[in-house]
C-alpha positions as CSV (number, residue, x, y, z in Angstrom):
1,X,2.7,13.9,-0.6
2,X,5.4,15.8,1.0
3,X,4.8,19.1,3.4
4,X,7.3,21.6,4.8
5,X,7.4,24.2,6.9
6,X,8.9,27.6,5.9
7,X,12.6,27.4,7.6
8,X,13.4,30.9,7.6
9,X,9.7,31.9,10.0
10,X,10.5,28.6,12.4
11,X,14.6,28.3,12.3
12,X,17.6,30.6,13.2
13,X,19.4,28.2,10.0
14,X,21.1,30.6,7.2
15,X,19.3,30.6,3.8
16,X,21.9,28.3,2.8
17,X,21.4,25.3,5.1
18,X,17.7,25.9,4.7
19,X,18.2,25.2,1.3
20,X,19.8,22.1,1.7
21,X,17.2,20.9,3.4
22,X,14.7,22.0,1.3
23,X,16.6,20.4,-1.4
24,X,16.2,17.1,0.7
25,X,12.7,17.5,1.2
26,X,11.7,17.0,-2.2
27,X,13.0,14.0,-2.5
28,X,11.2,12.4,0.8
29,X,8.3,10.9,-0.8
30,X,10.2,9.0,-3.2
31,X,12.4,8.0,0.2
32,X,9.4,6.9,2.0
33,X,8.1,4.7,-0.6
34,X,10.9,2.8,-1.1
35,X,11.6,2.0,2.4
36,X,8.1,1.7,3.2
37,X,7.7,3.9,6.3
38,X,7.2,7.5,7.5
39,X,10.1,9.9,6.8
40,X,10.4,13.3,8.7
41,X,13.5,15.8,8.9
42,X,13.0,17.8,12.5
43,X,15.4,20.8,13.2
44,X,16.7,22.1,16.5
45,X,14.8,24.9,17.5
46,X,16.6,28.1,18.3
47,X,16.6,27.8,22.7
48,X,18.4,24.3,22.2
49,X,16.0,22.6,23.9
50,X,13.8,21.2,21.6
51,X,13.4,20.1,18.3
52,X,10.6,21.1,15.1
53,X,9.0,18.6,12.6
54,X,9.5,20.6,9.2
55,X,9.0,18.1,6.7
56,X,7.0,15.0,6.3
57,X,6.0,12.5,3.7
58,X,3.9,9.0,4.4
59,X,4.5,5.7,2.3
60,X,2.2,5.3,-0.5
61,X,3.8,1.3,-0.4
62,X,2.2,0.8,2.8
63,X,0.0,1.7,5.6
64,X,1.5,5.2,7.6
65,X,1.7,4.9,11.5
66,X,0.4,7.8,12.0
67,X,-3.5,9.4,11.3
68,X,-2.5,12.9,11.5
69,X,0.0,14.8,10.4
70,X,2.7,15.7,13.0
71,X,4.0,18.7,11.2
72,X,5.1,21.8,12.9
73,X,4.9,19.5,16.4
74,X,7.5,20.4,18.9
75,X,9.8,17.0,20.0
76,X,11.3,17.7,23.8
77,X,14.1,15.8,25.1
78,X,11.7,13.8,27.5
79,X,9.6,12.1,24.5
80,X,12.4,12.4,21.6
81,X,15.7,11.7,23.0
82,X,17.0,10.2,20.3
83,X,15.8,13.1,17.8
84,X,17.9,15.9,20.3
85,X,21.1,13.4,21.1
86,X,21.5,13.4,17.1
87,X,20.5,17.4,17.0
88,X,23.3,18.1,19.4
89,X,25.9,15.5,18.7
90,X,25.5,14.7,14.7
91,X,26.1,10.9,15.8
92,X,23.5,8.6,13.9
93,X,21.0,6.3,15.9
94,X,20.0,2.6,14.2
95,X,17.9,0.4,15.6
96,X,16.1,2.6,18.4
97,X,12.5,0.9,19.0
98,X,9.9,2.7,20.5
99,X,5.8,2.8,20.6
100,X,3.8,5.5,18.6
101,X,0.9,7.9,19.5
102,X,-1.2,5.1,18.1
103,X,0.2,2.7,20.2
104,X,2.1,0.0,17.5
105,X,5.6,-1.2,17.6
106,X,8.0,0.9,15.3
107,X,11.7,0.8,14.6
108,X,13.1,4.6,14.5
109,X,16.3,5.2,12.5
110,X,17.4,8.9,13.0
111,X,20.5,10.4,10.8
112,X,22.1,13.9,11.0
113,X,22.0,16.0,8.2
114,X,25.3,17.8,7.6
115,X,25.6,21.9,5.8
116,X,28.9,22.3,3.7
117,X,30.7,22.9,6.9
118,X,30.0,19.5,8.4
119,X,27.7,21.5,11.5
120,X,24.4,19.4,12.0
121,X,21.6,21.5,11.0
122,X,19.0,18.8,11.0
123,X,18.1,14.8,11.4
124,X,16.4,12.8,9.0
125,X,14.5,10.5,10.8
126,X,12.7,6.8,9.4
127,X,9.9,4.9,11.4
128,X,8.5,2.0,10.5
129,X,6.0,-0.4,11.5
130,X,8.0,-4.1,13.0
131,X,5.3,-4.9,14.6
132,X,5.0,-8.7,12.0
133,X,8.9,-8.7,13.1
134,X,8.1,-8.5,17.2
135,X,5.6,-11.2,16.4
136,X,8.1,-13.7,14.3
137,X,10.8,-13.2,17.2
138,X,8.1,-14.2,19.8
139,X,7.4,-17.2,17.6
140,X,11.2,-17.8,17.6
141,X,11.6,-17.6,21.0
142,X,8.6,-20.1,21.9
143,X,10.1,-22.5,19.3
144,X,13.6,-22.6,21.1
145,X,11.9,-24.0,24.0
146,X,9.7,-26.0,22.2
147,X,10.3,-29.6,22.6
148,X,7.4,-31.2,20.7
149,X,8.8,-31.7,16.7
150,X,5.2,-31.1,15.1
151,X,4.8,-28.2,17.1
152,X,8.2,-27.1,16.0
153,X,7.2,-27.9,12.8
154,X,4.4,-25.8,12.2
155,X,5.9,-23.2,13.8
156,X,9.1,-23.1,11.2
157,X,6.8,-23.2,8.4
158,X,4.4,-20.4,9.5
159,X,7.3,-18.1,9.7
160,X,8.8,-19.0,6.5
161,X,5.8,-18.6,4.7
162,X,5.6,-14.9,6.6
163,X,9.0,-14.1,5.5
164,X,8.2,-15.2,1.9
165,X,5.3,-13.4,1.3
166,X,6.3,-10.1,3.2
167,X,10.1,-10.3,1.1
168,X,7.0,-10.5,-1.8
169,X,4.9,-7.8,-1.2
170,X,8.2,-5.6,0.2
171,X,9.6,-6.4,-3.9
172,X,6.4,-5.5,-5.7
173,X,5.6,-2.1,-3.3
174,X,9.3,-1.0,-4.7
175,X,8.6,-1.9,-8.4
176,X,5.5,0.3,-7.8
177,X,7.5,3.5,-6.5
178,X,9.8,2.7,-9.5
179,X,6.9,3.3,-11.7
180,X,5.1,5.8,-9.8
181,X,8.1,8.1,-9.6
182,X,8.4,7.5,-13.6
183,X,5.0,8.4,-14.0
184,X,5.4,11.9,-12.4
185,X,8.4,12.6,-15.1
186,X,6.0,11.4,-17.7
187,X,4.7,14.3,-19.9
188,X,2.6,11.8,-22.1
189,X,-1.3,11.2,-20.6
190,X,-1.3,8.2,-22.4
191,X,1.7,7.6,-20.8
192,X,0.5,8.4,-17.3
193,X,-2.4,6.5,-17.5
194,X,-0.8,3.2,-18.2
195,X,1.8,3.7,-15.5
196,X,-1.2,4.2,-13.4
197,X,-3.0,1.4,-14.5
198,X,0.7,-0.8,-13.9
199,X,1.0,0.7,-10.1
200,X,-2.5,-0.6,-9.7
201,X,-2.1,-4.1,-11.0
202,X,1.2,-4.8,-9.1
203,X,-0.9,-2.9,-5.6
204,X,-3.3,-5.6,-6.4
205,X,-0.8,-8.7,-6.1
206,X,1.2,-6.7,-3.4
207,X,-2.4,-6.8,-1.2
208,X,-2.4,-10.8,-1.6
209,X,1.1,-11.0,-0.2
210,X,0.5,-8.6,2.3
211,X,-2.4,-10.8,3.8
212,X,-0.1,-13.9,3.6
213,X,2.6,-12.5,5.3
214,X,0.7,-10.6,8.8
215,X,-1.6,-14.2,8.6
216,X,1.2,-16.6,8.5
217,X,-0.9,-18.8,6.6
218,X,-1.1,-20.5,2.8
219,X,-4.6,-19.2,1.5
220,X,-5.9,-15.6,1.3
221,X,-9.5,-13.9,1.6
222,X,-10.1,-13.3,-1.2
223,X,-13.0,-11.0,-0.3
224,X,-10.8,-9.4,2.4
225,X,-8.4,-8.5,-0.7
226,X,-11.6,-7.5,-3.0
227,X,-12.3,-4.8,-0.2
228,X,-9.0,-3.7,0.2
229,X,-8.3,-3.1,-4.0
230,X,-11.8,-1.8,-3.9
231,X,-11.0,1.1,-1.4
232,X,-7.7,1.7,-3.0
233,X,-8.8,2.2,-7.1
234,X,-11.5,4.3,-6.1
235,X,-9.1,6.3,-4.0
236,X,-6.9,6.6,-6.3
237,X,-8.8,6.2,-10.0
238,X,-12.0,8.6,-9.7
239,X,-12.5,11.9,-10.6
240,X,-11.8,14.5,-7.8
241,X,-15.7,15.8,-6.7
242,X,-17.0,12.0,-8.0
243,X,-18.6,9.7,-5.8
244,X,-18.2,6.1,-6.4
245,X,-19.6,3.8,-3.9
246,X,-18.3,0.3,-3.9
247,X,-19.7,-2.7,-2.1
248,X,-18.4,-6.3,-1.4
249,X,-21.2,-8.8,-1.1
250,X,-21.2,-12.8,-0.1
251,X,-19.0,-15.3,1.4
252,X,-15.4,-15.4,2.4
253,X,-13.4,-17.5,0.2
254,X,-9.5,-18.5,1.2
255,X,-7.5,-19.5,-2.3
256,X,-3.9,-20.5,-2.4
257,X,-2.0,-17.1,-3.6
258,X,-1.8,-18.2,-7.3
259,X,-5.4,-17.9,-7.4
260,X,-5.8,-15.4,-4.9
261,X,-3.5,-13.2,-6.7
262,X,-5.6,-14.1,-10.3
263,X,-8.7,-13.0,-8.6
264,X,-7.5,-9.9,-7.1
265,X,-6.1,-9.1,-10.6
266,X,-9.0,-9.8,-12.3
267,X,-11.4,-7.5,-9.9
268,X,-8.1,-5.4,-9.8
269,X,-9.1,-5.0,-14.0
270,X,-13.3,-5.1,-13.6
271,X,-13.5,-2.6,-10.9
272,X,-11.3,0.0,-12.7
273,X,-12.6,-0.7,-15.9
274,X,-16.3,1.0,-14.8
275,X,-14.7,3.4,-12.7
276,X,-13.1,4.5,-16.1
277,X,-16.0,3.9,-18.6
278,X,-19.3,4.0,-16.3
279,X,-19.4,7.0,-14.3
280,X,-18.0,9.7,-17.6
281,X,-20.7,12.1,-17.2
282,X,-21.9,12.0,-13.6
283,X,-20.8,12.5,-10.1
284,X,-22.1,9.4,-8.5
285,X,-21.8,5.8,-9.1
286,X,-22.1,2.5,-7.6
287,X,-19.7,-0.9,-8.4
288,X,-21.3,-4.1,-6.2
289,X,-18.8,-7.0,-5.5
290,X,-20.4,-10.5,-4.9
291,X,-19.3,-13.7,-4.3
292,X,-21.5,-16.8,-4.5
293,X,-20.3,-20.3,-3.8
294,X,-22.1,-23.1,-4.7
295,X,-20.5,-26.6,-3.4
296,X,-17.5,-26.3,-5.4
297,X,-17.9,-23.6,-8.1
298,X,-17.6,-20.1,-7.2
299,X,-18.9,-17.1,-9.3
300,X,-17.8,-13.5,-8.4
301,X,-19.8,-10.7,-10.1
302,X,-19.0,-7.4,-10.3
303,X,-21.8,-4.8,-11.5
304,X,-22.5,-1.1,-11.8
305,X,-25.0,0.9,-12.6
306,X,-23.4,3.1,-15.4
307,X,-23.7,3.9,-18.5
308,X,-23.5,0.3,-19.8
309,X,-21.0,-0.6,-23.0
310,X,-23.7,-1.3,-25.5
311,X,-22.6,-1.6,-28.9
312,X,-18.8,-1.1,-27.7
313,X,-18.1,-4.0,-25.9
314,X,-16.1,-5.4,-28.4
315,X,-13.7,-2.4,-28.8
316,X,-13.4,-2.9,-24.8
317,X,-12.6,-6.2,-24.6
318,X,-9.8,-5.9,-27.0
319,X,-8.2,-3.5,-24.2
320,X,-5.3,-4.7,-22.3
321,X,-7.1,-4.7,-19.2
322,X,-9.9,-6.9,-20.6
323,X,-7.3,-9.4,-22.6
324,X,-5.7,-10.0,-19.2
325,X,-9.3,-10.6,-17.7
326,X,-9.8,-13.2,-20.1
327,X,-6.5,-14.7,-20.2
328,X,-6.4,-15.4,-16.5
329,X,-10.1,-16.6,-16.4
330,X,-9.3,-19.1,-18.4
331,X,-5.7,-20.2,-18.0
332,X,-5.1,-19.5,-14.7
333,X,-8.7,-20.1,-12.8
334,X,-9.7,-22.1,-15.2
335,X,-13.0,-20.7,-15.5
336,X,-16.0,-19.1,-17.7
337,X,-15.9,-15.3,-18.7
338,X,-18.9,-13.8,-19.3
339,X,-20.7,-9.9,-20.0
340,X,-24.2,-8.8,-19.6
341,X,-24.3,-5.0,-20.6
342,X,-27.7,-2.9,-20.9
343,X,-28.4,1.2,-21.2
344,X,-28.9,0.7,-16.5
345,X,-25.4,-1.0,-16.5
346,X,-22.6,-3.5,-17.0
347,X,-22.3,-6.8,-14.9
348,X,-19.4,-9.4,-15.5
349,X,-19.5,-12.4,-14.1
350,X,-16.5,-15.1,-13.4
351,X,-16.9,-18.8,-12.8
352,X,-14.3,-21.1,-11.8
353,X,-13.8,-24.6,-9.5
354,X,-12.2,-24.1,-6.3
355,X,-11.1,-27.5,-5.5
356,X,-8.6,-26.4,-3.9
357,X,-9.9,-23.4,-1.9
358,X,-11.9,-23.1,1.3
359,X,-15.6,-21.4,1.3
360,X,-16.8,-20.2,4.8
């Protein structure tokens, strides 16, 4: 979501060059998506001597840096330099890195913004999180001096897998602006709702990647993910004023990221299924997660305490959502499917081997 001051109470810009940047504004979400980090346009304030956030949006791709909003805050010279050195000269800065309030390694890219004239009237600025980057180039550096080949080794392959799965998850976060910024032109609810439901399939695979890529290593939690896609369709699936309570119960399991990512799809399809269908007439609900290993079978329920599907469980499974369930049970995990659906609730359970997966 974007947010904006009014230019004309904070700036001494003409109405012109505040609408350019107004103009720009609007577009900052879709910006910050696709580049994956927090976007801001600041404007030199009227003594010369400072400069004023008036405009903001935060990456719905990835994580912001930044809990609050910094909207309306004042940058000085002292803290921003780079912000009033593009103010006052229009030259761009690339490159700059700096620490934030909260304390995590960013890369600041600051632009000018140009009126009809060529006269600065603002900078955009981009920040974004390196801190995975910082780490890989420490990693480089201790491999240089590395003499020990196995060590060497393992140290190459952990940063190409990094690199792999962060290109990865950097390739599905854009396909998922793509769609979300489609979906906001889209006029059609039907429409809307199965972009929606595409943005949350491909957040689902991008989560897998994502845990690959800051772990350097070949196998994902899948529970860790469970929580994470939890948090994120409940977030973004319920209905405002609803309350839906989801918990993830049981051991950790670590699959390669073929199965990883089938899981995560397949509680990705579960978990917004009753968050659809469960929970139509009341404000509160609960969705439990569990995962039971036994030697080496693993079954992963997922239950909640809705209205149940009764007689309609066969119109339900012939939904996409369910079809891809099914199909990736079976041909992917390799496993058993299977519904238990009463008037307290539905409960779906998923078997499969992990022969090659680790329970702790």
């Amino acid at each position: 979501m974007v947010d904006i001051l009014n230019l004309n109470q904070f700036t001494s810009l003409s109405k012109e060059q505040c609408q350019i940047i107004s103009d720009l504004a609007h577009n900052l979400q879709v910006i910050s998506d696709l580049s994956q980090a927090d976007i801001f346009i600041d404007c030199l304030l009227p003594e010369g001597n400072a400069a004023l956030v008036v405009a903001e949006a935060n990456p719905a791709t990835t994580q912001s840096l930044y809990k609050n909003s910094v909207l309306g805050q004042i940058a000085f010279e002292e803290t921003e330099p780079g912000v009033l050195f593009s103010l006052k000269t229009g030259k761009p800065i690339i490159g700059s890195r700096g620490i934030t309030q909260e304390h995590v390694v960013m890369q600041q890219d600051i632009v000018p913004i140009h009126d009809q004239s060529g006269k600065t009237i603002a900078v955009l600025i981009k920040e974004r999180d390196i801190s995975q980057a910082i780490q890989n180039e420490k990693k480089v550096k201790t491999l240089m001096k590395t003499s020990h080949s196995e060590e060497k080794q393992q140290l190459i392959q952990s940063i190409v897998i990094q690199e792999i799965h962060h290109r990865v998850k950097n390739n599905l976060q854009v396909i998922s602006s793509l769609l979300r910024l489609q979906m906001r032109r889209s006029s059609s609810e039907e429409a809307v709702e199965v972009f929606r439901d595409s943005v949350s399939r491909i957040s689902s695979m991008a989560m897998v990647h994502d845990y690959l890529a800051q772990n350097g290593i070949e196998q994902a939690d899948v529970k860790f993910v469970m929580e994470q896609i939890a948090v994120l369709l409940v977030s973004s699936s319920s209905i405002p004023g609803q309350h839906i309570f989801v918990s993830v119960q049981g051991e950790s399991l670590f699959l390669p990221s073929d199965k990883a990512t089938s899981v995560a799809l397949v509680v990705n399809e579960l978990v917004q299924n009753s968050i659809k269908h469960a929970f139509c007439s009341r404000d509160e609900g609960k969705i439990e997660i569990c995962v039971n290993c036994r030697k080496q079978m693993v079954t992963i329920t997922v239950m909640d305490d809705g209205c149940g599907m009764g007689e309609a469980v066969s119109a339900k499974r012939s939904s996409l959502g369910l079809q891809l369930v099914e199909m990736l049970v079976e041909e992917k995990l390799q496993g058993v499917l299977s519904f238990f659906h009463s008037n307290r609730g539905t409960k779906v359970s998923i078997t499969f081997p992990i022969i090659d997966g680790v329970i702790e």
